[in-house]
C-alpha positions as CSV (number, residue, x, y, z in Angstrom):
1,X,27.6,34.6,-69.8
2,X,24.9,35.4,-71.7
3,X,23.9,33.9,-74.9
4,X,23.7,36.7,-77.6
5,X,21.1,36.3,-80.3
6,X,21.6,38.3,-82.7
7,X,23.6,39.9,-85.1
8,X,25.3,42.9,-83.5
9,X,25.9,41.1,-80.2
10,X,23.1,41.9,-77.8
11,X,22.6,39.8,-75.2
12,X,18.5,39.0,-74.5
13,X,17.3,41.3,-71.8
14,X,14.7,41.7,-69.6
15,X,13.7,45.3,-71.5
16,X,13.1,42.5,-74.9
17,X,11.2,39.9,-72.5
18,X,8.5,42.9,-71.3
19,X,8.1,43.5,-75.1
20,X,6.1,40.2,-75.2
21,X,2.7,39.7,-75.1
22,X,2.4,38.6,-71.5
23,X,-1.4,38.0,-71.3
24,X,0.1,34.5,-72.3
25,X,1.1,34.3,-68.7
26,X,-2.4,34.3,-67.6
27,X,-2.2,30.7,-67.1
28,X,-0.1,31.5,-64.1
29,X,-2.8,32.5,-62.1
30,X,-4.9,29.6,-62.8
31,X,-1.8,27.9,-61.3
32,X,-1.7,30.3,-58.2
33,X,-5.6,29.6,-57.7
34,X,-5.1,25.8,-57.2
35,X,-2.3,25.8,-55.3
36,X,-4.2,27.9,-52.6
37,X,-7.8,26.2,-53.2
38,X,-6.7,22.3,-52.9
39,X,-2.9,21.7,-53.4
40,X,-1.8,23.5,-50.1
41,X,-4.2,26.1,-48.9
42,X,-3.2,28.3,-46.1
43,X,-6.7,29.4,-45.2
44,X,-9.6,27.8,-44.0
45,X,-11.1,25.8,-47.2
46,X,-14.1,23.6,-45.1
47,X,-15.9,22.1,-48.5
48,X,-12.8,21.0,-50.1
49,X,-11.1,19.5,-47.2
50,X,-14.4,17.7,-46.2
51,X,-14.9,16.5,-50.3
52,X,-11.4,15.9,-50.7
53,X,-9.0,16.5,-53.4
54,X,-9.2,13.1,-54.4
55,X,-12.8,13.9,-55.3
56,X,-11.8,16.8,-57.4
57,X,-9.6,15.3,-59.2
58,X,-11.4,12.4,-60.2
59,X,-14.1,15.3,-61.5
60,X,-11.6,17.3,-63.6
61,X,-10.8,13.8,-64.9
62,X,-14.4,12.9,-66.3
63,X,-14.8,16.2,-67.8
64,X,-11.2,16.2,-69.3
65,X,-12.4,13.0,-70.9
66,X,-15.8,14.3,-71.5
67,X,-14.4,17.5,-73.4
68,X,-11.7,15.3,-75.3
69,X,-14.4,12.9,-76.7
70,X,-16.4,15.8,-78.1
71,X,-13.6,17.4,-79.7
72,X,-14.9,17.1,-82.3
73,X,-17.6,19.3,-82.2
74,X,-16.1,21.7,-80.0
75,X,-12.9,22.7,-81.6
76,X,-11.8,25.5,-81.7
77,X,-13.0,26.2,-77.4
78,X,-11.0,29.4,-77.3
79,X,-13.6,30.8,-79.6
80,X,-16.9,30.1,-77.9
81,X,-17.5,33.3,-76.0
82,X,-19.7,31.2,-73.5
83,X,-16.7,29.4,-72.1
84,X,-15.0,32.4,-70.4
85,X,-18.3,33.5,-68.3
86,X,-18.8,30.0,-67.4
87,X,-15.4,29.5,-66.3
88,X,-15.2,32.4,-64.4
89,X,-18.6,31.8,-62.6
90,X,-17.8,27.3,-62.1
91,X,-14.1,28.1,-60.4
92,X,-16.1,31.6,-58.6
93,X,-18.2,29.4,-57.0
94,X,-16.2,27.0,-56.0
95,X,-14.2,29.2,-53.3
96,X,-17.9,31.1,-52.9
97,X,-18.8,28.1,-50.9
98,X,-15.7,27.2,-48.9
99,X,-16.3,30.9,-47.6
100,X,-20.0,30.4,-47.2
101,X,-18.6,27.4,-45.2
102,X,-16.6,29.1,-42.7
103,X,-19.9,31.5,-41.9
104,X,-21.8,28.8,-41.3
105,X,-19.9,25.5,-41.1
106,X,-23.3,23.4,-41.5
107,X,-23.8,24.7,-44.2
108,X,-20.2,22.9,-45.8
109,X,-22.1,19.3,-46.7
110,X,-25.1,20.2,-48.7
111,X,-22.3,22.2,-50.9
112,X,-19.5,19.6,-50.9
113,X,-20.8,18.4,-54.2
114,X,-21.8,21.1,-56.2
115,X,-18.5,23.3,-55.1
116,X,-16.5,20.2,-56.2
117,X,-18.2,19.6,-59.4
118,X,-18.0,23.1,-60.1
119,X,-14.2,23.3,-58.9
120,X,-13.5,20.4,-61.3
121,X,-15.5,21.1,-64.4
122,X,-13.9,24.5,-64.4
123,X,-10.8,23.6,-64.0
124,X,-10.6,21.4,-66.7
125,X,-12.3,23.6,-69.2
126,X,-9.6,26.7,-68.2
127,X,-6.5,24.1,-68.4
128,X,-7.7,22.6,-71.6
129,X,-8.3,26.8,-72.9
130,X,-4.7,27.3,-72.5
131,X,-3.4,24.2,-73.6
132,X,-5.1,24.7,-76.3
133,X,-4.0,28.3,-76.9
134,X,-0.3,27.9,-76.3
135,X,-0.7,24.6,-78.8
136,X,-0.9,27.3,-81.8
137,X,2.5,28.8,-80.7
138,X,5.9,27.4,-82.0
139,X,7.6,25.1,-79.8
140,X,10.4,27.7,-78.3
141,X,7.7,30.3,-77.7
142,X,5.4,27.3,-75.5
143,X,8.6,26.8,-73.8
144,X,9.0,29.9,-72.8
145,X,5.7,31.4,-71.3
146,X,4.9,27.7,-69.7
147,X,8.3,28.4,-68.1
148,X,7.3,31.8,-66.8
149,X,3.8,30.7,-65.6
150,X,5.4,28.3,-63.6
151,X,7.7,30.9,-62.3
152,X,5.1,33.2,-61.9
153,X,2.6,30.9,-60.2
154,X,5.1,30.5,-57.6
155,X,5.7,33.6,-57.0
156,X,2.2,35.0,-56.9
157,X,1.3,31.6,-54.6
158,X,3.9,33.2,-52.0
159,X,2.8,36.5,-52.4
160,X,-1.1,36.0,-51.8
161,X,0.2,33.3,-48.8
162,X,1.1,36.9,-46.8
163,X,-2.7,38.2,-47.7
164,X,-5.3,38.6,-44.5
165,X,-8.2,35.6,-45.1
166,X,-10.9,37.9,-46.3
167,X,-7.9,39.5,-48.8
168,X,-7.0,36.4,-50.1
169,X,-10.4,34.9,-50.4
170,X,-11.4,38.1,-52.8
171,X,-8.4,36.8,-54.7
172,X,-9.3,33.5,-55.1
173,X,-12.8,34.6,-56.5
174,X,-11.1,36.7,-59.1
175,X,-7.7,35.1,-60.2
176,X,-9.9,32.6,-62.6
177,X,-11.9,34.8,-64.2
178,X,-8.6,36.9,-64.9
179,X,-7.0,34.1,-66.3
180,X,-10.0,33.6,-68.2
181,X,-9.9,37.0,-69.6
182,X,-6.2,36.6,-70.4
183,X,-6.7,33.9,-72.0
184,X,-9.6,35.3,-74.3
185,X,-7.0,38.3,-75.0
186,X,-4.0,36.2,-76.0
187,X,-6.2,34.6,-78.0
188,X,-8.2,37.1,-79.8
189,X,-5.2,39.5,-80.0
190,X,-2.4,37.2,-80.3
191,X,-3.0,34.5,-82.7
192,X,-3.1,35.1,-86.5
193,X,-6.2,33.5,-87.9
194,X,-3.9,30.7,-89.7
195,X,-2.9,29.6,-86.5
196,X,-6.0,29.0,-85.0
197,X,-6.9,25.0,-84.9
198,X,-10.0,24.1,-86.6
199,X,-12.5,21.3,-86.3
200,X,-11.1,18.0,-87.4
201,X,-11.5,14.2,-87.3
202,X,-8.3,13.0,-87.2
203,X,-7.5,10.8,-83.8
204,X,-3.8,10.4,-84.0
205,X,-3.2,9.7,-80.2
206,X,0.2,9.1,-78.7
207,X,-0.2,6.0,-76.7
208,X,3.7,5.3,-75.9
209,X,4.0,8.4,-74.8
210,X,0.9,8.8,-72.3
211,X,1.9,5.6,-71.0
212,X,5.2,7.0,-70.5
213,X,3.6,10.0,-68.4
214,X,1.6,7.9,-66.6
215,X,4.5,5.8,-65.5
216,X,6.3,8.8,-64.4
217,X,3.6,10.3,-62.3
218,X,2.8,6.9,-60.7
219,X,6.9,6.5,-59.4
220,X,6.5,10.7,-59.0
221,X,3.4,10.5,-56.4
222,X,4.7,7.1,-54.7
223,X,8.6,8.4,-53.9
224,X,7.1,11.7,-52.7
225,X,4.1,10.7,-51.1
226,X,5.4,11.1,-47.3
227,X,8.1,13.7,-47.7
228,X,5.4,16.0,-48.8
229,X,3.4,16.0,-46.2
230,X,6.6,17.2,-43.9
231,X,7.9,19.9,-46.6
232,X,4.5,21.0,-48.5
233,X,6.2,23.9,-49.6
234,X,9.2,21.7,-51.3
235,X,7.7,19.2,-52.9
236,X,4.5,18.9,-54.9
237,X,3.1,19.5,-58.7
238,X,1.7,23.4,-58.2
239,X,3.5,26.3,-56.7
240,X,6.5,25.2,-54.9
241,X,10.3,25.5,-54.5
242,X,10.8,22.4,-56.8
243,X,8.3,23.9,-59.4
244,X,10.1,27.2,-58.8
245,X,13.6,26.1,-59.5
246,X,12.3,23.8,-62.0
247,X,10.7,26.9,-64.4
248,X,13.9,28.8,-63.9
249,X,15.7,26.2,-65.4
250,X,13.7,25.8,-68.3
251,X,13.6,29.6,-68.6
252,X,17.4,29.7,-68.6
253,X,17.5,27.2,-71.9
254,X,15.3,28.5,-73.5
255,X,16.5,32.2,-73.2
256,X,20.0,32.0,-73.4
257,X,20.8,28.5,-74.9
258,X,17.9,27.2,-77.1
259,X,19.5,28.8,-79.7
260,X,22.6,26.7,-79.6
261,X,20.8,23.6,-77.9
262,X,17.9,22.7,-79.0
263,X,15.2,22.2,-76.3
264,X,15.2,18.5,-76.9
265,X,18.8,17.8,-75.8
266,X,16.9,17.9,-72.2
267,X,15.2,15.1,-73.0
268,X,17.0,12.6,-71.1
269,X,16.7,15.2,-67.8
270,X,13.5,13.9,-66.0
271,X,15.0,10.1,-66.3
272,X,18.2,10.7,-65.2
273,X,16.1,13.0,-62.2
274,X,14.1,10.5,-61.0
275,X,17.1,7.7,-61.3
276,X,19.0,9.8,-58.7
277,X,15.8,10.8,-56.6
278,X,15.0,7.1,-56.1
279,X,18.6,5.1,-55.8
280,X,21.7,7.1,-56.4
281,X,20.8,9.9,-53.7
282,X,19.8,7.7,-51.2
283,X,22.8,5.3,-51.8
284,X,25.0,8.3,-50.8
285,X,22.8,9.4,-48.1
286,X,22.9,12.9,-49.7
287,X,20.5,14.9,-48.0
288,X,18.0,12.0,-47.2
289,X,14.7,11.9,-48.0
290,X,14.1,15.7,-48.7
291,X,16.8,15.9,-51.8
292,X,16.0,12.3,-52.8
293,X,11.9,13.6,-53.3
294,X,13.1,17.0,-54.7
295,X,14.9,15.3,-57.5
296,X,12.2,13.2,-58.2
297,X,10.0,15.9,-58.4
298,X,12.2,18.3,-60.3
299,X,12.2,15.4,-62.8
300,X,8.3,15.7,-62.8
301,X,8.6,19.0,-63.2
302,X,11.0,18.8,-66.2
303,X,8.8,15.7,-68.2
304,X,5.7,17.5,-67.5
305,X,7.1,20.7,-69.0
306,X,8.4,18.0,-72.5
307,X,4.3,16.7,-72.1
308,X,3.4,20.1,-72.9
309,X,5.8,20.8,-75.5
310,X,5.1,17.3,-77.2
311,X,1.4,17.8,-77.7
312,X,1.3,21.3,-78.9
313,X,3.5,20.4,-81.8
314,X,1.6,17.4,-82.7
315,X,-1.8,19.2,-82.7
316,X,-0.1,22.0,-84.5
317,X,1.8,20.1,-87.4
318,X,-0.5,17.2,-87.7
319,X,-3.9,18.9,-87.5
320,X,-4.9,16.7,-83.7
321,X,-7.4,18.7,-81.9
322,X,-5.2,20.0,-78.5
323,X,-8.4,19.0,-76.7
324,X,-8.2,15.7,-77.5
325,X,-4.7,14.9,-76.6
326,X,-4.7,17.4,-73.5
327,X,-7.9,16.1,-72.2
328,X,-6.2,12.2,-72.2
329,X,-3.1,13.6,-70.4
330,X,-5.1,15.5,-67.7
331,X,-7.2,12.1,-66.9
332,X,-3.6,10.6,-66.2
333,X,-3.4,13.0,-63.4
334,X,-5.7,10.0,-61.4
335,X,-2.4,7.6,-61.7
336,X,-1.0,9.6,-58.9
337,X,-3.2,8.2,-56.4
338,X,-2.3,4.6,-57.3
339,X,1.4,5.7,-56.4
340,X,0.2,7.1,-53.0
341,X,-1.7,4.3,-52.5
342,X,1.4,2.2,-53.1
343,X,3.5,4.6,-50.7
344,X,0.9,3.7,-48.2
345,X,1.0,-0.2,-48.6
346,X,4.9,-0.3,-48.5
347,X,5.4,2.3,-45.7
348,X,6.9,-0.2,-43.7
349,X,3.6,-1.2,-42.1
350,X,1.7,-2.3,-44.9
351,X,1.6,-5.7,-46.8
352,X,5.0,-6.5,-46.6
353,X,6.4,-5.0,-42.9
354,X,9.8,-3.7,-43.0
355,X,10.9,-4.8,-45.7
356,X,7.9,-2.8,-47.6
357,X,9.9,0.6,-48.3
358,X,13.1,-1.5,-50.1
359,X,10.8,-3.4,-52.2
360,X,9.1,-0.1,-53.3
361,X,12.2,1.5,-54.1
362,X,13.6,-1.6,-56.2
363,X,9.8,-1.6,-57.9
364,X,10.1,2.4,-58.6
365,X,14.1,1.8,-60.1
366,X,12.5,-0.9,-62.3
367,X,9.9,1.3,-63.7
368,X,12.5,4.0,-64.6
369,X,14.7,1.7,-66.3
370,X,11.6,0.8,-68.4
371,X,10.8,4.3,-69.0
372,X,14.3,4.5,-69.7
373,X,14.1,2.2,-72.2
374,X,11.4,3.6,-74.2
375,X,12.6,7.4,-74.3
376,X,16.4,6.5,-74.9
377,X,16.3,4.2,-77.8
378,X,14.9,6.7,-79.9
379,X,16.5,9.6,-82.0
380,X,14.6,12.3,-80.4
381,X,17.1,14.9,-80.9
382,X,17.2,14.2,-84.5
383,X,13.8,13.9,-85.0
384,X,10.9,16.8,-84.9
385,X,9.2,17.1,-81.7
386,X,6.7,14.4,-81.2
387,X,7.2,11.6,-84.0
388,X,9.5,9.2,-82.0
389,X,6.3,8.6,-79.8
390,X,3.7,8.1,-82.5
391,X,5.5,5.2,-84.3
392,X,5.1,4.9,-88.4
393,X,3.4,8.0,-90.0
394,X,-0.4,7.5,-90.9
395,X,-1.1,7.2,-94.6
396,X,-2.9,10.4,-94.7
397,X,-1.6,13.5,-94.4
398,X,-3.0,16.9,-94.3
399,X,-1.3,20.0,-96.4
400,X,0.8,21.5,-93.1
401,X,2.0,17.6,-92.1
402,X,2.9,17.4,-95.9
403,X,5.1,20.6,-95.7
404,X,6.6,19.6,-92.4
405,X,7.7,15.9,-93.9
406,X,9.0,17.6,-97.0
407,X,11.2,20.3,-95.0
408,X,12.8,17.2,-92.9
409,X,14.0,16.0,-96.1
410,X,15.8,18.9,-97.6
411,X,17.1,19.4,-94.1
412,X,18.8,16.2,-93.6
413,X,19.8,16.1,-97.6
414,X,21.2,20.1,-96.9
415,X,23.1,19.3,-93.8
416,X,20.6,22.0,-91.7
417,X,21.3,22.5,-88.2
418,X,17.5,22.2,-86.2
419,X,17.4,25.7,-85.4
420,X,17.9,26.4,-89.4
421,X,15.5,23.8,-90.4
422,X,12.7,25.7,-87.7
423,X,13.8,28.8,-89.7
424,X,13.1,26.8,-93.4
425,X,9.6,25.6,-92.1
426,X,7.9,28.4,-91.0
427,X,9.8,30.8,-94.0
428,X,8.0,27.8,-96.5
429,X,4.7,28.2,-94.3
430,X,4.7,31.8,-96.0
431,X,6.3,33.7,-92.4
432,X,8.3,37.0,-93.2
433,X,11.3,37.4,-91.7
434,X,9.9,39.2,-88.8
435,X,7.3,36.5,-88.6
436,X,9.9,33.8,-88.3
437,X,11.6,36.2,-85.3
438,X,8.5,36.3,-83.5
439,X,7.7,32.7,-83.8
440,X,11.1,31.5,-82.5
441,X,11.9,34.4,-80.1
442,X,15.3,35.8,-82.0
443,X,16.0,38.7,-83.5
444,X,15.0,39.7,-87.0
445,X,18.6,39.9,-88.0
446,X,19.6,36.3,-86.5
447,X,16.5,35.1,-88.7
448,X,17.9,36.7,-91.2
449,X,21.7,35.2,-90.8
450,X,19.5,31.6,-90.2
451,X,17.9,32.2,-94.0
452,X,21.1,32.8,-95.5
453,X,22.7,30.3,-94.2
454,X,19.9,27.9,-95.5
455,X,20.2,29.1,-99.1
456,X,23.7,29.2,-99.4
457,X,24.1,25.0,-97.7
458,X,20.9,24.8,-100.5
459,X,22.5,26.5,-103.5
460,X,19.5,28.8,-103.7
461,X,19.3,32.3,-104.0
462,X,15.4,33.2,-103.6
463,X,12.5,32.0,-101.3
464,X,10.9,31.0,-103.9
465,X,13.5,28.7,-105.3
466,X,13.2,27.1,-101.7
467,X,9.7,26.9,-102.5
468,X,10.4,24.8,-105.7
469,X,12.4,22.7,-104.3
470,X,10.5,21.7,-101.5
471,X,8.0,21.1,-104.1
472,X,10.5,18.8,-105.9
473,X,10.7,16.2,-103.2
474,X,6.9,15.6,-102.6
């Protein structure tokens, strides 16, 4: 049954979800566009099957890095008018020549490297645009529109898959510089002025937890490396039935249960995923090879989704530029390629003959147990998003990581539930009660019910008292 979320009893519906600003979504057709220009195209694509998508990935890779080391000096992206046009015309370009290509297939190697450089540098500058749009959103409302433009990548992917060629290569030309423009909207229209990251030095990086991701996406790309190529519409990292299922899920939590489980009590999900994609599946002999790779990748799926969620609350509460830590993450992507490279060498023909696939399989279950290790002996649910990973808190702090440290005092000391604590943050960040609705997706009066609840396990009466005694614990 549906979770209600407010006062009088009304369940969420989809009338409330169409009330959102969905120019958020826009990222969803970024997602569409690769999964039909390199992941699995269904048309013709000459320049980037003869580059390879090896080649573009190690490209959106160097400018990733390139546009996390200069930071810096290009904080805030989202408001350098430039970007949009250039992203539009890069990622334009890039399906330009693959159609250029099929007119006149000599043509394809003199624009293999320009179509790839362009492919990859505006890739990385639209992914790193939304990451760093969505990272001045509260963590529910990331959850939720990363959740629907997975869902409605998919779907827009299987829609456009139907199109004539010429149809679908006019889409590819324009889905970017719509996702652009959506972008620019959301960004412009959508987020207040105190939410907008600023320029900053601090370098607070998340090493654990990369290292974590990378670990995932190397047992990911190695366990799912052959099954893909039999079930491309399955299994993969862009617009397929595993991604599909995979955003539904996250949609159902955070829609109808976030409010009585807090999104990290799904923590644990990707480990426990790959643990039965790799050994207990397989054991069993449940569905072979095709469910064993879809758990796996729903797992993926699932961490990816807690990557995003992770390093939009760090850059939001402790002032990190979401460039630099999204730019680090999308150079990981390169770690999958060790794992098919792996897959290749223990296929059963490689270095070690037959017995090549079993020693693969015991190395994968090791590296999960390891992974394991490092996400589960932490107090992640207990803790606000992000700190488990970063190890002691650096000596300085700015105002907003101040406020932040002083709120999980009062909470624990009060007894607040997280959703109530969420409620006392952003109502001590100066957020009226509709404010604090909008941020966490609930209805005014639920806010409302969350407030009183705070005051009264407080002994307080007035905002402002909460104001004083938040004070009273710096």
């Amino acid at each position: 049954m549906a979770h209600s979320d407010n006062d009088d009893g009304r369940p969420r519906t989809i009338g409330r979800l169409l009330d959102m600003p969905l120019a958020f979504l826009g990222f969803a057709l970024w997602r569409a566009w690769v999964s039909l220009t390199y992941a699995n195209p269904t048309i013709p694509m000459p320049v980037n099957t003869l580059a390879g998508q090896i080649s573009y990935d190690v490209v959106l890779a160097i400018c990733a890095i390139a546009i996390a080391l200069l930071s810096r000096r290009i904080t805030p992206l989202a408001a350098k008018r430039a970007v949009y046009p250039a992203i539009t015309v890069l990622l334009a370009f890039s399906v330009a020549a693959n159609i250029i290509a099929v007119a006149s297939p000599e043509m394809a190697n003199a624009l293999a490297l320009p179509a790839t450089v362009a492919g990859g540098a505006g890739s990385a500058l639209l992914i790193l645009l939304w990451c760093e749009i969505y990272s001045c959103l509260a963590a529910p409302r990331v959850a939720l529109y990363y959740a629907l433009a997975i869902i409605g990548g998919v779907v827009l992917t299987f829609v456009l898959q139907g199109f004539r060629d010429d149809y679908l290569y006019g889409a590819l030309v324009v889905l970017p510089g719509l996702s652009a423009a959506l972008a620019y909207r959301s960004y412009q229209r959508y987020i207040p002025a105190e939410d907008r990251p600023t320029a900053t030095s601090r370098r607070l990086i998340p090493w654990k937890f990369f290292l974590i991701l990378a670990l995932f996406e190397l047992v990911a790309s190695y366990s799912s490396a052959h099954i893909r190529e039999a079930y491309p519409s399955l299994i993969g990292s862009h617009s397929t039935w595993t991604t599909l299922v995979g955003g539904l899920v996250l949609f159902a939590w955070v829609w109808w249960f976030s409010n009585r489980l807090p999104l990290s009590a799904i923590y644990r999900a990707p480990a426990i995923l790959l643990c039965c994609g790799l050994l207990i599946v397989p054991l069993f002999g449940i569905g072979g090879g095709v469910a064993g790779s879809f758990c796996t990748a729903l797992g993926v799926m699932l961490f990816n989704a807690l990557v995003l969620l992770f390093l939009c609350d760090i850059s939001k509460r402790f002032g990190v530029s979401a460039l630099l830590l999204f730019g680090i993450e999308e150079a990981l992507l390169l770690v999958g390629w060790v794992g098919k490279g792996a897959a290749v060498a223990l296929d059963g023909q490689g270095w070690f003959g037959a017995s090549g696939p079993a020693i693969g399989a015991v190395a994968a279950v090791a590296v999960i147990t390891a992974v394991t290790a490092l996400v589960l002996n932490r107090r992640e649910i207990d803790e606000r998003w992000g700190i488990a990973f970063m190890g002691k808190r650096p000596p300085e702090e700015n105002e907003r990581t101040r406020l932040a440290r002083r709120c999980a005092a009062v909470a624990e000391q009060g007894r607040l539930t997280p959703r109530e604590r969420e409620v006392m943050e952003l109502l001590a960040q100066g957020k009226s009660l509709s404010g604090v609705a909008g941020e966490l997706i609930i209805a005014e009066g639920t806010a409302k019910a969350h407030t009183r609840h705070i005051y009264e396990k407080l002994g307080i009466n007035t905002r402002q008292e909460l104001l004083d005694l938040l004070l009273a614990e710096a």
